[in-house]
N, C-alpha and C positions, 0 to 999 in steps of 0.2 A: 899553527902550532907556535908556541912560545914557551921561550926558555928561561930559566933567570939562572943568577950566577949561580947556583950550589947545582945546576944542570937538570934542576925539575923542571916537568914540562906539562902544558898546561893546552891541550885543546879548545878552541873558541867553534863553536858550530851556530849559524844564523840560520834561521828556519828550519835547515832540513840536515840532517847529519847521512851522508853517501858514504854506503859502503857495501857488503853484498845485498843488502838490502835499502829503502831510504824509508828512514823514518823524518815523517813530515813533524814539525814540533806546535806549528802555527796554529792549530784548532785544541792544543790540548797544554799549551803554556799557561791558561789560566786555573789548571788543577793543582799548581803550587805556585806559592809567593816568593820561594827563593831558587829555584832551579826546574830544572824537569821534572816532569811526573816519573815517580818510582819503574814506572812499566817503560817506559819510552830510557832511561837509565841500565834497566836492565838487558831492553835487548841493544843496546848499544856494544855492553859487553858480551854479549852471550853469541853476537854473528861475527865474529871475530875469529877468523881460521889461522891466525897466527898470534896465539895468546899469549899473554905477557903474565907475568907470575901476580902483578899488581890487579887483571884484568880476574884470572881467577879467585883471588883472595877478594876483592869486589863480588862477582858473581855468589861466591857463597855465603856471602855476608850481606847481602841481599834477599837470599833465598833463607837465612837463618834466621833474620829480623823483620822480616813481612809474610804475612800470610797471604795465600794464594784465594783470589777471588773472583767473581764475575759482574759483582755489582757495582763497585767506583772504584776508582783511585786514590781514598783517602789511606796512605798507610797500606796499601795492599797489593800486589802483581796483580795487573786485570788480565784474567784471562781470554777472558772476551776480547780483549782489543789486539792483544798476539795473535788468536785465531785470526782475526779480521785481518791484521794485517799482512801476516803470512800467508794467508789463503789464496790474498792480491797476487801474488807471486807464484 
């Protein structure tokens, strides 16, 4: 985590982001050219059992500007790959 002076703070996650869950990023970093795929984004915030108001307004803002799908990850929540990867668990 890093901070700069006005005291934002800035998560760095390399491969794999741990938390009650781990989502691995390495097999699905080339579904977007500037960051994570929308689905790998979202449950980042969504397994979060101590949400932050920033964490919610993300969440729904997520869920308000992408549609929910099963076929890619262009622009979409895949649902297929939550299933899959919650199932793991």
């Amino acid at each position: 985590m890093f901070f700069d002076k006005d005291n934002c703070d800035i998560d760095v996650f390399i491969d794999k982001f741990r938390m009650n869950h781990v989502i691995d990023f390495r097999e699905r970093l080339h579904l977007d050219s500037l960051t994570i795929p929308l689905t790998a984004l979202f449950l980042t915030k969504v397994q979060n059992t101590k949400l932050a108001a920033k964490d919610v307004t993300d969440t729904i803002a997520l869920l308000e500007d992408h549609a929910l799908g099963y076929a890619d990850d262009q622009e979409v929540l895949n649902l297929s790959y939550i299933a899959e990867l919650c199932s793991d668990d």
